[in-house]
PDB file with SEQRES, HELIX, SHEET and CRYST1 records, atoms N, CA, C and O in Angstrom:
SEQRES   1 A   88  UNK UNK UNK UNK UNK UNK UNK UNK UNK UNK UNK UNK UNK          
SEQRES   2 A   88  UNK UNK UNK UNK UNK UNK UNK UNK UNK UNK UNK UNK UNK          
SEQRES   3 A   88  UNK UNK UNK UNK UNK UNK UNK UNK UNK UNK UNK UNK UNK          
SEQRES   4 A   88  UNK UNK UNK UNK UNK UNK UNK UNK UNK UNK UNK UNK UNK          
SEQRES   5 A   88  UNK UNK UNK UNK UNK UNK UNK UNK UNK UNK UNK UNK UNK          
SEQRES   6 A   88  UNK UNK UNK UNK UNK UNK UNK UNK UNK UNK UNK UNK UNK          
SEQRES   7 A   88  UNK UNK UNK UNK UNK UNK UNK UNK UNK UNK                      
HELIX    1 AA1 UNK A   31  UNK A   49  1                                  19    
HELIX    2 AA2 UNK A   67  UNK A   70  1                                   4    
SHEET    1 AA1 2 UNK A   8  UNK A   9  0                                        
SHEET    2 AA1 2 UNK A  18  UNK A  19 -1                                        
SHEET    1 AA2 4 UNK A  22  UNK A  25  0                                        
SHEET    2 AA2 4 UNK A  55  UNK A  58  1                                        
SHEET    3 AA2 4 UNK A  81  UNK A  87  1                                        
SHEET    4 AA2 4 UNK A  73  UNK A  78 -1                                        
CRYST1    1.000    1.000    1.000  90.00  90.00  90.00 P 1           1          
ATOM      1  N   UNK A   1     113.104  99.976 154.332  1.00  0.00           N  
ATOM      2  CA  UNK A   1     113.111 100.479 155.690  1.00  0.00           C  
ATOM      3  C   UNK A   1     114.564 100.752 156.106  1.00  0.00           C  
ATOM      4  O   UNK A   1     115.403  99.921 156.456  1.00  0.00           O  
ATOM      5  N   UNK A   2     114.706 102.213 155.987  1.00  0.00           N  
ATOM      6  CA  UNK A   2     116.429 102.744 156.495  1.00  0.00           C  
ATOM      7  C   UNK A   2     116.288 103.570 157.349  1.00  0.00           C  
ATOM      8  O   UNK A   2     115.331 104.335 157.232  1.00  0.00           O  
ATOM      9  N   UNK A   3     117.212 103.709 158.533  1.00  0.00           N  
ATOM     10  CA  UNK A   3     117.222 104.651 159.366  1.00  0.00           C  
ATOM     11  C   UNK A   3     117.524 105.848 158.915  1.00  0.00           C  
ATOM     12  O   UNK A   3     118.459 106.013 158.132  1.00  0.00           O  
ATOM     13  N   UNK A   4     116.769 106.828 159.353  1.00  0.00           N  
ATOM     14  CA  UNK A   4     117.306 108.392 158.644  1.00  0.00           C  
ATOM     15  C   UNK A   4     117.825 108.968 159.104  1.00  0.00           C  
ATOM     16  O   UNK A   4     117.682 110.164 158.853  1.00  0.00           O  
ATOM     17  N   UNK A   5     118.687 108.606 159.987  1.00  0.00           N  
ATOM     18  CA  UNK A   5     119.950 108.986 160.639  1.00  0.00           C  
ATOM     19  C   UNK A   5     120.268 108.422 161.906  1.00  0.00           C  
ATOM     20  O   UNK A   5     119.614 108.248 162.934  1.00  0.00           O  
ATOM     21  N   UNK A   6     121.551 108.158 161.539  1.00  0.00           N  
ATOM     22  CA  UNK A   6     122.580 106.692 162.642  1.00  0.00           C  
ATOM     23  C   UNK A   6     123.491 107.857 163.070  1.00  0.00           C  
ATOM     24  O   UNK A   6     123.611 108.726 162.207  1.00  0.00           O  
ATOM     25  N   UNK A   7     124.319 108.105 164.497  1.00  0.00           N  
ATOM     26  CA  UNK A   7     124.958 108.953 164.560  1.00  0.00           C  
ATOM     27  C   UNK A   7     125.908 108.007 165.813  1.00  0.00           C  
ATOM     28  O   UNK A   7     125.786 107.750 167.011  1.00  0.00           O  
ATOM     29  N   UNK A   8     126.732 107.751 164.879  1.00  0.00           N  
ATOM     30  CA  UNK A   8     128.094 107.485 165.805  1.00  0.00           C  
ATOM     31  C   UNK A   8     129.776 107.979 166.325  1.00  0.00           C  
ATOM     32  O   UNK A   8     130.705 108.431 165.656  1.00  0.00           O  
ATOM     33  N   UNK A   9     129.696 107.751 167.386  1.00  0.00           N  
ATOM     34  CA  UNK A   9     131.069 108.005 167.547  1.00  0.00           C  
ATOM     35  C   UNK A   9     131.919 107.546 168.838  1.00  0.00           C  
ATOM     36  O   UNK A   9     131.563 107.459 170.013  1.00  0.00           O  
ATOM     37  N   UNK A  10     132.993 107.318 168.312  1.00  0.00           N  
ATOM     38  CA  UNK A  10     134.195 106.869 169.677  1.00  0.00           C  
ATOM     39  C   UNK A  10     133.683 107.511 171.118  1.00  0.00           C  
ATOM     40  O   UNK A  10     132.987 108.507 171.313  1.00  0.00           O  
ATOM     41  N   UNK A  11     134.182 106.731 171.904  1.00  0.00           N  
ATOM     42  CA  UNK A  11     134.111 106.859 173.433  1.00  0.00           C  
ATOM     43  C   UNK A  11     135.478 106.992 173.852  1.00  0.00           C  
ATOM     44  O   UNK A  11     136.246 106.066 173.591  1.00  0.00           O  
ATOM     45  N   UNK A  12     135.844 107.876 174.386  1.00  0.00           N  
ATOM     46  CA  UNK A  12     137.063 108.285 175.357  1.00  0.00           C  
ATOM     47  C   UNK A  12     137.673 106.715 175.753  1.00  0.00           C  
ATOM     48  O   UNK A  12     136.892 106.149 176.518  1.00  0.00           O  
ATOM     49  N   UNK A  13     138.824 105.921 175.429  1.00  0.00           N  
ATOM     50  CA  UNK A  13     139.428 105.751 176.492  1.00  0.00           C  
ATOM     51  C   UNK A  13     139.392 104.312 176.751  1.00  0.00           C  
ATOM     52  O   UNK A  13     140.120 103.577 177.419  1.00  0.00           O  
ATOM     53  N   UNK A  14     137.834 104.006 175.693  1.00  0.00           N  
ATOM     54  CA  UNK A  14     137.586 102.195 175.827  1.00  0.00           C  
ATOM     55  C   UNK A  14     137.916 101.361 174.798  1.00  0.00           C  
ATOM     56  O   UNK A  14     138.204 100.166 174.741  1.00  0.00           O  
ATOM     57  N   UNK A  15     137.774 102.595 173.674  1.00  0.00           N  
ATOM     58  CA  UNK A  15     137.928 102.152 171.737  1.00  0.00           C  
ATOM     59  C   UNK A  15     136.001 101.348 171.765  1.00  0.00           C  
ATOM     60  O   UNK A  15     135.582 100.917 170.691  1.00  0.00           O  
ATOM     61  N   UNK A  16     135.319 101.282 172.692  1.00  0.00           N  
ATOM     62  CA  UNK A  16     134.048 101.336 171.686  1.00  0.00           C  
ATOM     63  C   UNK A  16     133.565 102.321 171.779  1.00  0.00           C  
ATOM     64  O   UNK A  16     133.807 103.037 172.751  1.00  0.00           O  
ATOM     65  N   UNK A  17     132.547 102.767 170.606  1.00  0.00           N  
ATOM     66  CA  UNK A  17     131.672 103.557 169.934  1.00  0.00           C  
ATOM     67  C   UNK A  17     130.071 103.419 170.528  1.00  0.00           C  
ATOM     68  O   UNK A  17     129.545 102.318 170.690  1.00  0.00           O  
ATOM     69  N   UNK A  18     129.359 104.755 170.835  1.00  0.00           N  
ATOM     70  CA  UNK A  18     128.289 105.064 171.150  1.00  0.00           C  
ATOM     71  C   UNK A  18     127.117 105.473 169.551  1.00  0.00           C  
ATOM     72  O   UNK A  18     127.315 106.332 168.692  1.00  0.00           O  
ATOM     73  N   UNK A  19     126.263 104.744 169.633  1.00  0.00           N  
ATOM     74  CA  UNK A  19     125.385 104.950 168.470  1.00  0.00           C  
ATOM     75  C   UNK A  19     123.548 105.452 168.923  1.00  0.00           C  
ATOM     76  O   UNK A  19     122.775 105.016 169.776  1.00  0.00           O  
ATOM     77  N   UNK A  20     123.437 106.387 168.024  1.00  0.00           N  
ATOM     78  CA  UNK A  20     122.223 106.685 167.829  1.00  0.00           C  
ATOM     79  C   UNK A  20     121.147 106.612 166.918  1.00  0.00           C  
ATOM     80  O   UNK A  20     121.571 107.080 165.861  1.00  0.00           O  
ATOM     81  N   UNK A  21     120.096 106.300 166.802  1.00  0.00           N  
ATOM     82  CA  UNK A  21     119.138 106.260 165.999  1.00  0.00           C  
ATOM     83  C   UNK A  21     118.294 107.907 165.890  1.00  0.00           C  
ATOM     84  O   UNK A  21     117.669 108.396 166.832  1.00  0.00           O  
ATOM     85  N   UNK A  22     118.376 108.224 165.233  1.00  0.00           N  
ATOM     86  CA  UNK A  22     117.091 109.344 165.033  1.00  0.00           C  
ATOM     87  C   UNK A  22     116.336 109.297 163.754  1.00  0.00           C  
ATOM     88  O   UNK A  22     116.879 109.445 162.659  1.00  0.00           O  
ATOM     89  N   UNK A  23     114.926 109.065 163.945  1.00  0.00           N  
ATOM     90  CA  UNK A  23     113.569 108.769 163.294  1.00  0.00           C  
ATOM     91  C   UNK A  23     112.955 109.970 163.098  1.00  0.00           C  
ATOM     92  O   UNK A  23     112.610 110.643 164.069  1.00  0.00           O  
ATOM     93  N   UNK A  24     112.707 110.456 161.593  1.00  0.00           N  
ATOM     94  CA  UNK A  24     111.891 111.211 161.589  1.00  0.00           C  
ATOM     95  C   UNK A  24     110.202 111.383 160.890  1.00  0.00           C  
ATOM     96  O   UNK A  24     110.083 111.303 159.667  1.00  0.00           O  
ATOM     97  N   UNK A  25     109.591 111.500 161.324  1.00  0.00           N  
ATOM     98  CA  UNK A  25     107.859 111.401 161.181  1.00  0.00           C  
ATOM     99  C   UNK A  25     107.495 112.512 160.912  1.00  0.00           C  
ATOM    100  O   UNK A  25     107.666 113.326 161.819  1.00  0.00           O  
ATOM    101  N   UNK A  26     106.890 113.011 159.680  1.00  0.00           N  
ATOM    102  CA  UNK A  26     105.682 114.159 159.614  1.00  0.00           C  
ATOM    103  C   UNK A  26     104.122 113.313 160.279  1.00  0.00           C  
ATOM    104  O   UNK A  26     103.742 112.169 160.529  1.00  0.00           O  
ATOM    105  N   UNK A  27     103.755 114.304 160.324  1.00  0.00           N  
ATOM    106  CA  UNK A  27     102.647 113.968 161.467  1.00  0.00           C  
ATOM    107  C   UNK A  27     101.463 113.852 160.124  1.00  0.00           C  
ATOM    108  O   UNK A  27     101.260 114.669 159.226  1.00  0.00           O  
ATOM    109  N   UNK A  28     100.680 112.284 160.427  1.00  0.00           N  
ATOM    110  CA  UNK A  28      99.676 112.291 159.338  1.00  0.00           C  
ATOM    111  C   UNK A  28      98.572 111.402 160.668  1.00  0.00           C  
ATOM    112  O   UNK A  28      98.772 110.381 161.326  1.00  0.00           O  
ATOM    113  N   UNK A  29      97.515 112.283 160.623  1.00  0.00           N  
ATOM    114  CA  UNK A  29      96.513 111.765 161.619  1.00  0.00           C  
ATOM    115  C   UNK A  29      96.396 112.324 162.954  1.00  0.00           C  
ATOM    116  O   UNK A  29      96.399 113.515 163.264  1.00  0.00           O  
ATOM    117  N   UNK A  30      96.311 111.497 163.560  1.00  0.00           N  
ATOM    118  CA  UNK A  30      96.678 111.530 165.680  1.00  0.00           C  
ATOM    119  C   UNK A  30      98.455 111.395 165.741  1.00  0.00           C  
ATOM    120  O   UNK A  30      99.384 110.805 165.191  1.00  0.00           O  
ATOM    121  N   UNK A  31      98.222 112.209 166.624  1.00  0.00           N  
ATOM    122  CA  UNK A  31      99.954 112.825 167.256  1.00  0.00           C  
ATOM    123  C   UNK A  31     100.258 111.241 167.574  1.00  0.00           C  
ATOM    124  O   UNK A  31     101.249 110.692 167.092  1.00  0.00           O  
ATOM    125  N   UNK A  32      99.385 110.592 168.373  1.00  0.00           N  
ATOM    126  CA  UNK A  32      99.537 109.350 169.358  1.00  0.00           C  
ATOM    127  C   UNK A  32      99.701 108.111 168.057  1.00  0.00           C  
ATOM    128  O   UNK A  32     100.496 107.179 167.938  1.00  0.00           O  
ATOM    129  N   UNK A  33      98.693 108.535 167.286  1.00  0.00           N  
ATOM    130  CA  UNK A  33      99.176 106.868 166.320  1.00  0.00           C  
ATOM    131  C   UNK A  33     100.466 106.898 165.673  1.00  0.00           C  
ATOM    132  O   UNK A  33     101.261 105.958 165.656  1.00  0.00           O  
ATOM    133  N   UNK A  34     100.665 108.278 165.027  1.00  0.00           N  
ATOM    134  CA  UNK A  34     102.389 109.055 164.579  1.00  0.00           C  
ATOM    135  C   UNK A  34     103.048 108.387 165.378  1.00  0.00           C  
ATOM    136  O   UNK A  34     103.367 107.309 164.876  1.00  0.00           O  
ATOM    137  N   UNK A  35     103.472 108.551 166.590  1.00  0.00           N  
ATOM    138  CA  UNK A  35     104.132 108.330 167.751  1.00  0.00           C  
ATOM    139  C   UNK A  35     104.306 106.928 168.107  1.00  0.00           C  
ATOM    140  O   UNK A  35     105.321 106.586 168.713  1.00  0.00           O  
ATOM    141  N   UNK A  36     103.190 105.884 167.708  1.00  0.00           N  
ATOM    142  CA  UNK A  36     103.114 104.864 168.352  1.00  0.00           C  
ATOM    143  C   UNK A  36     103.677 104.062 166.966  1.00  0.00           C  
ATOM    144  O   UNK A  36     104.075 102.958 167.338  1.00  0.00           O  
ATOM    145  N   UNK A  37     103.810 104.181 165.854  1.00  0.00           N  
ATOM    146  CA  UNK A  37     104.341 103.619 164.778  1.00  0.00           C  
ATOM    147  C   UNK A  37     105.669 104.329 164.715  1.00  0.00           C  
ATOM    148  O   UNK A  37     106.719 103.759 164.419  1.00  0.00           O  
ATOM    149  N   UNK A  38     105.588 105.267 164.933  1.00  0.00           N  
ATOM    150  CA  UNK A  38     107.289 106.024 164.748  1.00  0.00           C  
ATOM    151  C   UNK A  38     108.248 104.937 166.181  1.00  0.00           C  
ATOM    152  O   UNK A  38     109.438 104.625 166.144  1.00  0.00           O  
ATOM    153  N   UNK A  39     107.424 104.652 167.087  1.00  0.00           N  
ATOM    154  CA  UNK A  39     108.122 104.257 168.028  1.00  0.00           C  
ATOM    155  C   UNK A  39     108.859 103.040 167.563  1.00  0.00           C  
ATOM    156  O   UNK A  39     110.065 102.977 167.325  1.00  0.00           O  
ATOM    157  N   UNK A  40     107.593 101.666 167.422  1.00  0.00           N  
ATOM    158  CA  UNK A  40     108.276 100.618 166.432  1.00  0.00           C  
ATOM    159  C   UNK A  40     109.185 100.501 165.719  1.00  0.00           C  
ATOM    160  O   UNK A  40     109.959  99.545 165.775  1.00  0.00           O  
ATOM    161  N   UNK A  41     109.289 101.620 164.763  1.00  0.00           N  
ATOM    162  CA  UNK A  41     109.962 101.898 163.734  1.00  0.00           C  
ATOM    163  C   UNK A  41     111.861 102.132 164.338  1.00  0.00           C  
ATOM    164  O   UNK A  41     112.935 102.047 163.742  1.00  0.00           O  
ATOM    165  N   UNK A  42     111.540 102.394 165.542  1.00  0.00           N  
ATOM    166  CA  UNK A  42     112.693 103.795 165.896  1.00  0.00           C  
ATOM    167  C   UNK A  42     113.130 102.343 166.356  1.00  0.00           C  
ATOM    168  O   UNK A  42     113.865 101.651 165.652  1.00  0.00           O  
ATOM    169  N   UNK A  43     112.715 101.991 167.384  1.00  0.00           N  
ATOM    170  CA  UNK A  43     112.970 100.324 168.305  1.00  0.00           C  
ATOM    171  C   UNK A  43     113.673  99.187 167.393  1.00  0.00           C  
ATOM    172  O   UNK A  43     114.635  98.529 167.788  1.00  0.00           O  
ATOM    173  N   UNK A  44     113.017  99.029 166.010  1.00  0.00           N  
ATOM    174  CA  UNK A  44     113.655  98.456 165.292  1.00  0.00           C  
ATOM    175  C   UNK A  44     115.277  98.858 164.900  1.00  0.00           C  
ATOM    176  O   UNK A  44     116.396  98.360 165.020  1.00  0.00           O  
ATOM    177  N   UNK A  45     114.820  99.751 164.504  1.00  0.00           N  
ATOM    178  CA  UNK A  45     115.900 100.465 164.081  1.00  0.00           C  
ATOM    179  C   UNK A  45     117.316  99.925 164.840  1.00  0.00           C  
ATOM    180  O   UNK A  45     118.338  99.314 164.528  1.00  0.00           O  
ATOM    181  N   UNK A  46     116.675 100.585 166.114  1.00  0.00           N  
ATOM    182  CA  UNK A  46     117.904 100.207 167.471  1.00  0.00           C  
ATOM    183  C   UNK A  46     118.744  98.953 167.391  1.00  0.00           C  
ATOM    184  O   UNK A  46     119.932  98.686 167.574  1.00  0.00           O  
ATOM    185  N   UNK A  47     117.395  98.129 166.962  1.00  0.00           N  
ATOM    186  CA  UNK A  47     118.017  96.828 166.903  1.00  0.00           C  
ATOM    187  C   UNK A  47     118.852  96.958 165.682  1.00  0.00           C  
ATOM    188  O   UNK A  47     120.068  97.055 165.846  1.00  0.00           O  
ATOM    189  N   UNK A  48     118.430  96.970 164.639  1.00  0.00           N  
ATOM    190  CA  UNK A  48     119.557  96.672 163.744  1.00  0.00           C  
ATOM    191  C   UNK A  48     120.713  97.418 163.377  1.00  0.00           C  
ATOM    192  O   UNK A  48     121.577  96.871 162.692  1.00  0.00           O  
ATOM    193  N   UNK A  49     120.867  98.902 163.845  1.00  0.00           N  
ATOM    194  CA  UNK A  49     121.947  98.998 164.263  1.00  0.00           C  
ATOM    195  C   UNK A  49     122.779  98.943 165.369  1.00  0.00           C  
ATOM    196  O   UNK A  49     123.916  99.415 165.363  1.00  0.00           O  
ATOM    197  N   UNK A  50     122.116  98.223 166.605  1.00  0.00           N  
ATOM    198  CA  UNK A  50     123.046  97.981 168.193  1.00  0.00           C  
ATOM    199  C   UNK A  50     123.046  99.170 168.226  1.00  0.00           C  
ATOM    200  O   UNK A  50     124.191  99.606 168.103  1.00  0.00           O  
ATOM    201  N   UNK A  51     122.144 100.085 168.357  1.00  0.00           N  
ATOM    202  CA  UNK A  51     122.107 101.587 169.312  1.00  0.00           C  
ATOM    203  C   UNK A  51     121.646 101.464 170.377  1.00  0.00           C  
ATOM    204  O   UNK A  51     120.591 100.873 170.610  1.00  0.00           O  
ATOM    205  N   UNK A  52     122.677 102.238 171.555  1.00  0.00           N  
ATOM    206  CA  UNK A  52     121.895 102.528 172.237  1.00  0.00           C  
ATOM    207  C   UNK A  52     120.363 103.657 172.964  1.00  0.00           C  
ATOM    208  O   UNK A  52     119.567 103.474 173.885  1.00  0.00           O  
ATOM    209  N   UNK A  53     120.480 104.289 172.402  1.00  0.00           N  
ATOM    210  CA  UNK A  53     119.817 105.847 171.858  1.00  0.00           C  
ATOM    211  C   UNK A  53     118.950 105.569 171.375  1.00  0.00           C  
ATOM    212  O   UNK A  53     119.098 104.455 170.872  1.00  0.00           O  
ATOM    213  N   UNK A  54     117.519 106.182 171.119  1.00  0.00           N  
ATOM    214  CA  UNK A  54     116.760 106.362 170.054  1.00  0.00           C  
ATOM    215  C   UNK A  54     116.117 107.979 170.500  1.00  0.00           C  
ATOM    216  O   UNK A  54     116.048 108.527 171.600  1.00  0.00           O  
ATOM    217  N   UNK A  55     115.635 108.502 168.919  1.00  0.00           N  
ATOM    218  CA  UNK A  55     115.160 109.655 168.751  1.00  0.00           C  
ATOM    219  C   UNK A  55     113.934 109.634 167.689  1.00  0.00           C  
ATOM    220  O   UNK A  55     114.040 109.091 166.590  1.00  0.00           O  
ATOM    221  N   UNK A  56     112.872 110.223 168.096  1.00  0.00           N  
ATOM    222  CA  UNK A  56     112.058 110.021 167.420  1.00  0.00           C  
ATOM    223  C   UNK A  56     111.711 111.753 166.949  1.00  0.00           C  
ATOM    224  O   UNK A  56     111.681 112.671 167.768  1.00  0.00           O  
ATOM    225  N   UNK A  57     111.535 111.871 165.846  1.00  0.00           N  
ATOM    226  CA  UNK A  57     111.097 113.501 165.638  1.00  0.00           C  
ATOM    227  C   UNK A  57     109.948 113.193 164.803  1.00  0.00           C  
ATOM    228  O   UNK A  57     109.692 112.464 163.845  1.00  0.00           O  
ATOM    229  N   UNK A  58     109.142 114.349 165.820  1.00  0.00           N  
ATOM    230  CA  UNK A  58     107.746 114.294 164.584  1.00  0.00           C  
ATOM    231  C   UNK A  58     107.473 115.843 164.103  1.00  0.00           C  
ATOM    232  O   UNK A  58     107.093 116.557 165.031  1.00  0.00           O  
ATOM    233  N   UNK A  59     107.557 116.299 163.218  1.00  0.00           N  
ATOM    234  CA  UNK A  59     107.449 117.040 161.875  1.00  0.00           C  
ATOM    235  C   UNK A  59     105.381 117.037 162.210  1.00  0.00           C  
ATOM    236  O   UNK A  59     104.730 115.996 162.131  1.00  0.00           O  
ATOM    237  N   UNK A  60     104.748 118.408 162.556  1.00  0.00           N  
ATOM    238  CA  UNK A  60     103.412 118.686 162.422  1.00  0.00           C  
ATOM    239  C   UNK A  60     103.357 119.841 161.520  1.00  0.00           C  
ATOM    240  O   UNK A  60     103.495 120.945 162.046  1.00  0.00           O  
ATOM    241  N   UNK A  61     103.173 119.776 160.216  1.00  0.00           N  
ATOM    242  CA  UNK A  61     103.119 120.848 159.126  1.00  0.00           C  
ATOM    243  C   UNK A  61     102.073 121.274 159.133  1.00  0.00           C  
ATOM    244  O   UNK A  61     102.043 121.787 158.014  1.00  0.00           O  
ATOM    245  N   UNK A  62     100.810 121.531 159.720  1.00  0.00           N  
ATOM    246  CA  UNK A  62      99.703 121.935 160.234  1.00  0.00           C  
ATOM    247  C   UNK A  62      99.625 123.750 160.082  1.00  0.00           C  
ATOM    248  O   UNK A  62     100.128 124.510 160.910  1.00  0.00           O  
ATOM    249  N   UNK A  63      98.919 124.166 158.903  1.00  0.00           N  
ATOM    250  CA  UNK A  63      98.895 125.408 158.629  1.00  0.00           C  
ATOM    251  C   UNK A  63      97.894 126.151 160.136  1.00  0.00           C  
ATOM    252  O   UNK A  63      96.831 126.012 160.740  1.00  0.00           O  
ATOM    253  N   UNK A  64      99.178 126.987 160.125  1.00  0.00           N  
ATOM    254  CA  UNK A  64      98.215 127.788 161.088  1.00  0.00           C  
ATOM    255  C   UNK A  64      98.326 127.871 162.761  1.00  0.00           C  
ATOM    256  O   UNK A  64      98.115 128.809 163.529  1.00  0.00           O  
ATOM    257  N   UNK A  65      98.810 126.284 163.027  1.00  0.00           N  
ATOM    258  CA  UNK A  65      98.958 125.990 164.476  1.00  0.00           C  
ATOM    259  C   UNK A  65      99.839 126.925 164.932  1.00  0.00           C  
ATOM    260  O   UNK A  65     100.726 127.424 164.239  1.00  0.00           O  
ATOM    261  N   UNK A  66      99.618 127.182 166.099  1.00  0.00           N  
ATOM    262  CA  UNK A  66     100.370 127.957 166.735  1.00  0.00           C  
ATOM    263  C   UNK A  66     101.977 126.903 167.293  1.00  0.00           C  
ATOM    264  O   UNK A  66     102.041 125.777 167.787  1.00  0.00           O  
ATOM    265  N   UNK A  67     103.064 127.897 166.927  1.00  0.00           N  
ATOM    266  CA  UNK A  67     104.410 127.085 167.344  1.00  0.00           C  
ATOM    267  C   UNK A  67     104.666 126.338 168.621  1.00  0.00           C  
ATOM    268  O   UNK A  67     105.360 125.323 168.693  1.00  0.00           O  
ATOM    269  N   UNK A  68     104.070 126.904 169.592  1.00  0.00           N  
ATOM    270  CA  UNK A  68     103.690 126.563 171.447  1.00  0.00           C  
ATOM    271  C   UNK A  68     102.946 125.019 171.248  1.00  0.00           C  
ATOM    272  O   UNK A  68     103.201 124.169 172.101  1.00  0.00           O  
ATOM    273  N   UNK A  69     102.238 124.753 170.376  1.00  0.00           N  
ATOM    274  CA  UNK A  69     101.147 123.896 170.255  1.00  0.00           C  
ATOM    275  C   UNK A  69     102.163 122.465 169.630  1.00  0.00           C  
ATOM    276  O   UNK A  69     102.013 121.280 169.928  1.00  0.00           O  
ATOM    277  N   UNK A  70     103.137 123.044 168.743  1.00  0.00           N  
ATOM    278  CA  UNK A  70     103.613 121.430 167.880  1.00  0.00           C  
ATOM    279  C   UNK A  70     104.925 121.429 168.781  1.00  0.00           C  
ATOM    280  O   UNK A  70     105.356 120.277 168.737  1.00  0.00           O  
ATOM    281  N   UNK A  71     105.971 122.429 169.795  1.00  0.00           N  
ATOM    282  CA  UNK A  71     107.055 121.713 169.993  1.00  0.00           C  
ATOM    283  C   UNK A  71     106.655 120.832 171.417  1.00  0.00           C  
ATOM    284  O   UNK A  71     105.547 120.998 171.926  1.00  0.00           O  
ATOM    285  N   UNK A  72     107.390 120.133 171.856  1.00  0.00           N  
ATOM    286  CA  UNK A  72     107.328 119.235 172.753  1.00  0.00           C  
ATOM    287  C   UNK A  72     108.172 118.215 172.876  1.00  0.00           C  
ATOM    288  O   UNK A  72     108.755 117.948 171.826  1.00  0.00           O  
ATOM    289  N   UNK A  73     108.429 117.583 173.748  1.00  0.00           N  
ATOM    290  CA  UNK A  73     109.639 116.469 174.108  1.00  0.00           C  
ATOM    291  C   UNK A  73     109.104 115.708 175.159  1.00  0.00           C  
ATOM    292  O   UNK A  73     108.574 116.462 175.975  1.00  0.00           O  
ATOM    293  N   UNK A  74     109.040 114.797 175.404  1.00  0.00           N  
ATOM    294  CA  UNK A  74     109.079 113.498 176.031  1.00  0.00           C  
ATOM    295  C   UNK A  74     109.559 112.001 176.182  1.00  0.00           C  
ATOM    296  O   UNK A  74     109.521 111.443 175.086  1.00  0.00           O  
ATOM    297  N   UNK A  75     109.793 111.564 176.723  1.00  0.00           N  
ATOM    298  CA  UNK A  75     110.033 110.170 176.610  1.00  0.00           C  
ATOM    299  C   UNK A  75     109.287 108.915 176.743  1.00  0.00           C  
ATOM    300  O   UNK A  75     108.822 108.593 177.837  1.00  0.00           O  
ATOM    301  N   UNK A  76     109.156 108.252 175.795  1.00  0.00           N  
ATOM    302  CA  UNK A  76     108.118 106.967 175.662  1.00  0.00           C  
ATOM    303  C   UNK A  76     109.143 105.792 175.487  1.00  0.00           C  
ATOM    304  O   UNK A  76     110.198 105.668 174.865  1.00  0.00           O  
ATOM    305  N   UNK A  77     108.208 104.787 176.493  1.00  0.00           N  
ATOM    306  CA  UNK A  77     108.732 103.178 177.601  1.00  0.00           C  
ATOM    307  C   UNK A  77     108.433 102.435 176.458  1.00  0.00           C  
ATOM    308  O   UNK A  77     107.450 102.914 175.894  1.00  0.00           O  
ATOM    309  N   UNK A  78     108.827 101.589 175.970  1.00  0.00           N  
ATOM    310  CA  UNK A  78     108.643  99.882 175.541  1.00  0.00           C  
ATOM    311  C   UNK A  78     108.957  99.049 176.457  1.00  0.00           C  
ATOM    312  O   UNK A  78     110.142  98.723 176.384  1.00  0.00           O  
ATOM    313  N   UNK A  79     108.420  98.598 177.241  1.00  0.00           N  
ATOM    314  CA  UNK A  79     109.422  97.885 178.085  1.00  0.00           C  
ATOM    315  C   UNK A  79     110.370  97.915 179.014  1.00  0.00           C  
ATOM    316  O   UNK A  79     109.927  98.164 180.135  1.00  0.00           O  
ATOM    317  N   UNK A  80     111.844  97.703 178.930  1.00  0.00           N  
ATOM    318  CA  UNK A  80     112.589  99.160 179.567  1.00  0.00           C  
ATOM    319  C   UNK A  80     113.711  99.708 178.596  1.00  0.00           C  
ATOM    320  O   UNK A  80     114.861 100.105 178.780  1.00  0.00           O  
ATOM    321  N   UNK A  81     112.846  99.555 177.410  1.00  0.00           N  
ATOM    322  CA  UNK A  81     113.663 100.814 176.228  1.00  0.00           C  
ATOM    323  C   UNK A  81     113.028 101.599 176.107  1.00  0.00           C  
ATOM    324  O   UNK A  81     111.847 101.342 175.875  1.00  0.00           O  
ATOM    325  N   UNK A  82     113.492 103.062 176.204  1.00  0.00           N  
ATOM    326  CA  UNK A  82     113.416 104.501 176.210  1.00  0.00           C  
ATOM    327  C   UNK A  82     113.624 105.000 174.845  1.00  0.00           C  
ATOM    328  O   UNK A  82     114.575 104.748 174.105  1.00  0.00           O  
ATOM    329  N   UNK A  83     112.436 105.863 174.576  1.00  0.00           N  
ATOM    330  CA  UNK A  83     112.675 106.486 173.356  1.00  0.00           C  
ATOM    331  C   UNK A  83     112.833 107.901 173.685  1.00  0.00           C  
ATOM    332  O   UNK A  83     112.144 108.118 174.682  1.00  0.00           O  
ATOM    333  N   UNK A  84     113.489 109.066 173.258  1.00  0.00           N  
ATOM    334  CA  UNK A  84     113.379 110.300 173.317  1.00  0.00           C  
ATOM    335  C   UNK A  84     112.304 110.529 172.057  1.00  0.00           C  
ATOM    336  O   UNK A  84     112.564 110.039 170.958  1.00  0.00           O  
ATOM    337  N   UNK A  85     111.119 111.277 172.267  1.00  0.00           N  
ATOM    338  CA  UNK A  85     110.126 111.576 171.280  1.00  0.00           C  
ATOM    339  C   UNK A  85     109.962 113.409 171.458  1.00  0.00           C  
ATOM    340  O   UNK A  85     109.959 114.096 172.480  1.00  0.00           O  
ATOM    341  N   UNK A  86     109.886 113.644 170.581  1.00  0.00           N  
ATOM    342  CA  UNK A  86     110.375 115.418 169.845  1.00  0.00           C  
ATOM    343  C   UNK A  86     109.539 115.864 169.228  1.00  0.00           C  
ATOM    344  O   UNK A  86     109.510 115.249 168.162  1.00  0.00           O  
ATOM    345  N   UNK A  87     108.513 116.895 169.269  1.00  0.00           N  
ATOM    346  CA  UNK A  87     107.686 117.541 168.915  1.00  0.00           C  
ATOM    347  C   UNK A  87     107.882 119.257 167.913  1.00  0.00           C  
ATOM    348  O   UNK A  87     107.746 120.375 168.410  1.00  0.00           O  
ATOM    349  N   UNK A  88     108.144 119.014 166.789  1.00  0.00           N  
ATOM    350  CA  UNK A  88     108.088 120.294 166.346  1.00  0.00           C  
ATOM    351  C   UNK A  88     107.384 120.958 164.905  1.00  0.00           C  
ATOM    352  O   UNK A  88     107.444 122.169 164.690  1.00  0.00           O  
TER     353      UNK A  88                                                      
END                                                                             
């Protein structure tokens, strides 16, 4: 279990560093169960690298769907950690 991409960098002015998590998911099943395990996944993540950020991308390879239909963006609560969740 590795994050598939950590994205850090310096902050103006304090010398600490801002970190991100971004998770990526092809879509196998329900958008919502994708989403609800990608979330875990992403949350963890956070934790073990002290991010503050998370990004979740879900990948719908779905022959045929129309493009209008798989992009999308929202944000999903744990608690009061925020995930950015990405539809394409």
């Amino acid at each position: 279990m590795r994050t598939d991409l950590l994205v850090v960098w310096p902050l103006p002015d304090d010398g600490m560093e801002a970190r991100t998590v971004i998770e990526c998911k092809a879509l196998h099943g329900s958008l919502e169960r994708t989403i609800s395990d990608g979330m875990e996944q992403t949350l963890a993540y956070m934790d073990r690298c002290a991010a503050n950020e998370g990004h979740l991308v879900v990948f719908d390879r779905t022959p045929d769907k129309p493009w209008d239909d798989k992009v999308f963006q929202r944000k999903a609560t744990v608690g009061s950690r925020a995930v950015h969740v990405w539809g394409m």
